[in-house]
N, C-alpha and C positions, 0 to 999 in steps of 0.2 A: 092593951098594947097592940092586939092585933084587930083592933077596930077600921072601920072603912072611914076615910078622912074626904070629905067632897072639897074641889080644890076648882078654883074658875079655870075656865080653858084657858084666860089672856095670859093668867099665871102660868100654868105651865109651858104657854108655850116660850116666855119669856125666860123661867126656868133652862128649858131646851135649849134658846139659844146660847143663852154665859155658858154652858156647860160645853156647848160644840166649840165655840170662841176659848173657853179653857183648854178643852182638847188638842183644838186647833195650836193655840201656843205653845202645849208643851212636847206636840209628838209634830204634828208637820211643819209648823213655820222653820224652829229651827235645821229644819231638813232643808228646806228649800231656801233659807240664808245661805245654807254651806256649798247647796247647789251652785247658786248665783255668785258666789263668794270666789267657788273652783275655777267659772267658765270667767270671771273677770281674772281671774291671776293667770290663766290662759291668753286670754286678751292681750294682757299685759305685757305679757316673757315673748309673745310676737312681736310687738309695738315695741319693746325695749332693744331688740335684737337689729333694728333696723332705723333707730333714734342717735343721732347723735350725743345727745344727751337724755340719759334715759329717764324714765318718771322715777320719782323720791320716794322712798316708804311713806314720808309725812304727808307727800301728797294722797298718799293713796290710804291713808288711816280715815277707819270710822269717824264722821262723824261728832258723834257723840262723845267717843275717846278725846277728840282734840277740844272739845269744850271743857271738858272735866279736866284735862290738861292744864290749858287757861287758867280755868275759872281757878284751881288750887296751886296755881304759881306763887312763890312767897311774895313777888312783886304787885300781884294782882289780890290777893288778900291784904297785904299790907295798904293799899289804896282803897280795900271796902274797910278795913277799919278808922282807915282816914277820913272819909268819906263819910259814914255813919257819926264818926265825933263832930265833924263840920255841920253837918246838915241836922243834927239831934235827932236823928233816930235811930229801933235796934239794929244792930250789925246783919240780923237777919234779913232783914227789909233793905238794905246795904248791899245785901247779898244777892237778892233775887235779883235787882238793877242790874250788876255785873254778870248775871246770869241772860240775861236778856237782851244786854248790848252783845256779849260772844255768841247767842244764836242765831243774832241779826247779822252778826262779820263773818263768820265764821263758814264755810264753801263747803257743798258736799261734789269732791268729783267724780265726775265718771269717764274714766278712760272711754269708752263706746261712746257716750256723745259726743265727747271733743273731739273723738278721730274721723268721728264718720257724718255724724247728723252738723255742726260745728266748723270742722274743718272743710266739709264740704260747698255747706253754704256761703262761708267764705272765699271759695273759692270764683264760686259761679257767680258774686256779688260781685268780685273784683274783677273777673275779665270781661263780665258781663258792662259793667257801665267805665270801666276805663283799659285803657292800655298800661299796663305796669310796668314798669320799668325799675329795675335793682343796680344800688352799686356799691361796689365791695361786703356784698352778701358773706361769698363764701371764702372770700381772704380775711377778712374779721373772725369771724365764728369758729372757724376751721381752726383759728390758733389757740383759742384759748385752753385753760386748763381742764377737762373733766372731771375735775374735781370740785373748783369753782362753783359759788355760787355767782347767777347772770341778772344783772338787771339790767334793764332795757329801758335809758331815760329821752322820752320823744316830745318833742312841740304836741300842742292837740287844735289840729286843724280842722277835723269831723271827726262827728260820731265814727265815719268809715274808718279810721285809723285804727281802733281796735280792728272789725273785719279784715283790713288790708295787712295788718301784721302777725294776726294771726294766722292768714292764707302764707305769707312767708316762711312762717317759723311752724308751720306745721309737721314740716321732713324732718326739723333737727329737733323738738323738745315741747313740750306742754308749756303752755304760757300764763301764769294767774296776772289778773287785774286790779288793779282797785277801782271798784265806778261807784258813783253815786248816788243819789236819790234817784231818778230817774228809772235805773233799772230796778230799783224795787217793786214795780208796777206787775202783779201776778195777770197773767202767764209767763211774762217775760222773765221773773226772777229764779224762775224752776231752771230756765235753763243755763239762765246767766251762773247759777249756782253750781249747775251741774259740768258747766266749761272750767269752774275752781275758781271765780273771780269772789272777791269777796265784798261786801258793800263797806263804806265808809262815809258819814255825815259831815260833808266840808264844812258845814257853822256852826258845827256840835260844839261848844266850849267848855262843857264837862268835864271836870278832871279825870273822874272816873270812866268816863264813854275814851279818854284817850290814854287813861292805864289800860285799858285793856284792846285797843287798838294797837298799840305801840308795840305790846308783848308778843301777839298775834303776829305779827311783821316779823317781828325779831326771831321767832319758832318757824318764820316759816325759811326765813334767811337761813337760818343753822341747818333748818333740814335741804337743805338745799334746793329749793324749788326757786326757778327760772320767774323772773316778773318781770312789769312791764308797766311804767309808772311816768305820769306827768307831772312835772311839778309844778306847772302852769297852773295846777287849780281849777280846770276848768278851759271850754272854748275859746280862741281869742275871737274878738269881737271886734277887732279893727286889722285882723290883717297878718300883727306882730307878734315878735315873740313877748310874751310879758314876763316881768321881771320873779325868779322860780321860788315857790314856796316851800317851805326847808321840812314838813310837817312829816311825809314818808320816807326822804333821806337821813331825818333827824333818828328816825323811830333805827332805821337799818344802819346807821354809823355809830348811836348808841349801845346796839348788843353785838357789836363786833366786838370779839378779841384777838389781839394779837397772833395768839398760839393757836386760834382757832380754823375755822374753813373760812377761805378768803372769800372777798365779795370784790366780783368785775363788772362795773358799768361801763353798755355799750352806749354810746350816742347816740342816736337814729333820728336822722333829718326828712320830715314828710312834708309833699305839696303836691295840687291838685293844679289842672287846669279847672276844672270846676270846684266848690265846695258845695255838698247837695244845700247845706243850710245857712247859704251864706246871706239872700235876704232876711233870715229869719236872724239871723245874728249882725248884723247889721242895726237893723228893727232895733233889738235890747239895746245896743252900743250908744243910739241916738237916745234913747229913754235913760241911758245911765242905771240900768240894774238887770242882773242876770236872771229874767223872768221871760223866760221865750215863748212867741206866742201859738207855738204848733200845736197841734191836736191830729186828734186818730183821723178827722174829715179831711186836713192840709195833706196828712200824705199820703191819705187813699187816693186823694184828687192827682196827686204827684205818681202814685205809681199806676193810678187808671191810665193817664195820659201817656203814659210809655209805654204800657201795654197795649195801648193802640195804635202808638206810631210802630212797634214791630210787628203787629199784625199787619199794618197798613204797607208794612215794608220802607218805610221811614225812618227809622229807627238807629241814628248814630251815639254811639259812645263819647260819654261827656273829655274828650281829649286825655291826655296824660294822668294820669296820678305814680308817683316816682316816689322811691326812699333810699333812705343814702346811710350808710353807716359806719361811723365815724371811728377813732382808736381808741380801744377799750381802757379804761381807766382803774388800776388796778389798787383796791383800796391799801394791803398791806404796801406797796411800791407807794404808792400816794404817803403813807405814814413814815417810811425810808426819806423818802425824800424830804418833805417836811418837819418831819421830827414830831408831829401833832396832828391831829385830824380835827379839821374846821369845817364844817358841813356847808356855812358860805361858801367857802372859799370853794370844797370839792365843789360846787354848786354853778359855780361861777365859773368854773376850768370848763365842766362837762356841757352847759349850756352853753357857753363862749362856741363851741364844736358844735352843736347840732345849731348855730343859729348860723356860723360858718357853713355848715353843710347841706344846707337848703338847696333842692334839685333846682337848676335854672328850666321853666316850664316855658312852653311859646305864650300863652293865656299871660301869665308874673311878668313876661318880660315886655310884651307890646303893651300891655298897661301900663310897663314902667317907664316905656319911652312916652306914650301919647302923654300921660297925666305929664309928662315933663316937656313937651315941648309939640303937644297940640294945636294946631292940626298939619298933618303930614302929609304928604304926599309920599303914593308908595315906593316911590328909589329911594327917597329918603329915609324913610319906615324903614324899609331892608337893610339899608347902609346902617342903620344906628341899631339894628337886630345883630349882624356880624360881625359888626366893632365891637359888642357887648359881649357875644359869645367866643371871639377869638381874644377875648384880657381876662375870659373865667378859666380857671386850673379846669382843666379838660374830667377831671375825676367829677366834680359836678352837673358836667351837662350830660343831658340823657339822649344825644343826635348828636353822630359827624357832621363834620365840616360840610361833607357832600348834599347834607339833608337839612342842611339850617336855612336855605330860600323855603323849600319845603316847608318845616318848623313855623315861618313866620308868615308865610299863607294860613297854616292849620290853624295859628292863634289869631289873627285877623277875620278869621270864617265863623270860628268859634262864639267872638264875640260880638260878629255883623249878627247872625243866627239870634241871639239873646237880646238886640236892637239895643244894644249898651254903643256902639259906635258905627257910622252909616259914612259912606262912600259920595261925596258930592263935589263938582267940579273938581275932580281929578285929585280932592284930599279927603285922607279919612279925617271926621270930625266927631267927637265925644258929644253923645247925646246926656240929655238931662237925668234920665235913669243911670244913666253910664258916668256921671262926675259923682256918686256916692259909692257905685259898685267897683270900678275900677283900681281907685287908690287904696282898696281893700286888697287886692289882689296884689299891685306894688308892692305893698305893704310887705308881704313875705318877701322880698328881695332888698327889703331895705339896708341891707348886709354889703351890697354891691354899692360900690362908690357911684353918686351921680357926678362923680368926674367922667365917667365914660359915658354918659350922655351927653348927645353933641348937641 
């Protein structure tokens, strides 16, 4: 028993280490979860204190608690046993699927990123390449209930539009997302994870990939966490608003109840004088399939090139980007009035308003004269700028009266700049790059009567 045992070094030092990694587990990590645990709840009861709307317990739950959540919903087992009889195999095998689609949806956030790393860079993105412009920010927001749950239903004009709305709604409330493939891409999905957006497969057709989509929406609705959702599906690719798909109002008008915490959809109307990817989405538009053709080289080459016109001292901001936000649409009010809740219908109210509320931009608007009644001469240009913006409800445009000759020089400059329209015997005339790029840009105003083009 008390014999000497010869024992290889690699062994023990492999030994050594499970033993310190056991240690480690069961005397210091949990010390320094609690640690980290204290200085976020600290974080927290600051950033609450000065939120209009404050973060959610749900938002701010483990992880792992909100999958195991999920994952044992009667709704979400009841679809893995569905699911295992459809497809013949065990319920267990059933299981791990539904396990694996909630660790792929499912958001770890972090108050400290999103207020600081998040909110920041969002910030510096949006003053940095446009001039912002807000309307009815704080007469909207300001009324609704604190109680409420807020979704935020917006056109998706650029990737920027998540940045841009987030730099808005930074002072009043934490914003989750739905995005798609795209941000699954690691490093980018650490943090996209960590700002609480969760990912979702638009072609997924899985019944079971959308039982547990669905529930997840619905948990996150009742816990009252703030979203911000397009039901567009995606980029538009010419311009317009496309007609809205009913998949994450369906999921959130489904686990509404009555008696329960209401749900307020805000409208929110976005437009750019520039879109950064609007060749690139153009490009797929002409192909007919949403397969865009950018890569990590297209926009290192896009952000070298701006980084040299501001060192060069070059360096103008791509015009306006504007958001407008419309009357909030109050689901139980919605069910009063109707007597029934039709997720078309609510669908078709709420988009009706954000397709109404599209900011009128100088870029949208001289495009919308040229492509209509090219080639102009500039009295004339101007005359059909002023006509346009003195028949718009003044709550849309983002320039007085005093500043709209102004306005239609900046959109005119803008788009001499990009050689989409050139200046020749005393008319401007739409170039050949400019008769595909232009009516893209129209296109968001297609809302505006071309009665008022003269």
């Amino acid at each position: 028993m008390f014999d000497t045992i010869e024992l290889p070094i690699w062994f023990v030092v492999i030994a050594a280490v499970f033993a310190a990694i056991a240690a480690l587990e069961r005397a210091l990590i949990p010390s320094v979860r609690w640690y980290f645990r204290r200085r976020m709840q600290r974080v927290v009861t600051r950033l609450n204190a000065r939120l209009d709307r404050p973060i959610e317990p749900f938002k701010l739950a483990r992880r792992h608690d909100m999958i195991q959540r999920l994952l044992y919903h009667p709704d979400v087992m009841q679809a893995v046993n569905a699911h295992a009889h459809r497809e013949g195999i065990p319920e267990n095998v059933a299981f791990q699927q539904a396990k694996k689609h909630a660790r792929e949806i499912v958001p770890s956030f972090s108050a400290t990123v999103y207020f600081t790393v998040a909110s920041t860079i969002a910030r510096f993105l949006s003053e940095t390449l446009y001039r912002v412009r807000i309307g009815r920010f704080d007469a909207v927001l300001s009324g609704l209930d604190p109680k409420t749950t807020v979704v935020f239903v917006m056109n998706h004009r650029s990737n920027m539009d998540y940045v841009l709305v987030t730099y808005l709604a930074a002072q009043r409330s934490a914003l989750s997302y739905a995005v798609g493939e795209w941000a699954r891409i690691w490093p980018i999905s650490l943090l996209i994870r960590a700002m609480g957006a969760f990912f979702i497969r638009r072609k997924s057709r899985g019944l079971l990939y959308r039982r547990v989509l669905a529930r997840y929406v619905q948990m996150a609705t009742q816990g009252g966490v703030t979203q911000a959702v397009f039901p567009e599906g995606g980029l538009s690719l010419d311009g317009r608003i496309a007609p809205p798909r009913l998949g994450i109002l369906n999921y959130v008008i489904s686990g509404w109840e009555p008696k329960g915490r209401d749900v307020t959809f805000v409208p929110v109307s976005i437009n750019y004088d520039r879109v950064l990817e609007d060749y690139i989405l153009l490009a797929a538009g002409k192909r007919g399939q949403r397969r865009f053709g950018a890569n990590i080289s297209v926009i290192a080459r896009f952000i070298g090139k701006q980084f040299w016109l501001w060192l060069t001292g070059r360096y103008r901001r791509f015009g306006y980007a504007a958001v407008h936000f419309g009357t909030p649409v109050s689901l139980s009010d919605f069910h009063k009035r109707t007597g029934a809740i039709s997720s078309a219908v609510l669908a078709r109210e709420i988009m009706a308003q954000v397709e109404a509320g599209i900011p009128v931009l100088p870029v949208p608007l001289v495009s919308l004269i040229l492509v209509n009644n090219a080639p102009l001469r500039a009295l004339e240009l101007n005359a059909a700028f002023v006509a346009v913006m003195q028949a718009v409800e003044p709550e849309y445009l983002q320039t007085t009266p005093e500043a709209w000759a102004e306005a239609a020089e900046a959109g005119v400059l803008n788009l001499m700049q990009r050689k989409l329209i050139v200046h020749e015997s005393g008319y401007y005339i739409v170039t050949e790059k400019g008769k595909s790029v232009l009516p893209y840009y129209a296109a968001s105003l297609s809302h505006i009567s071309k009665k008022l083009i003269k």
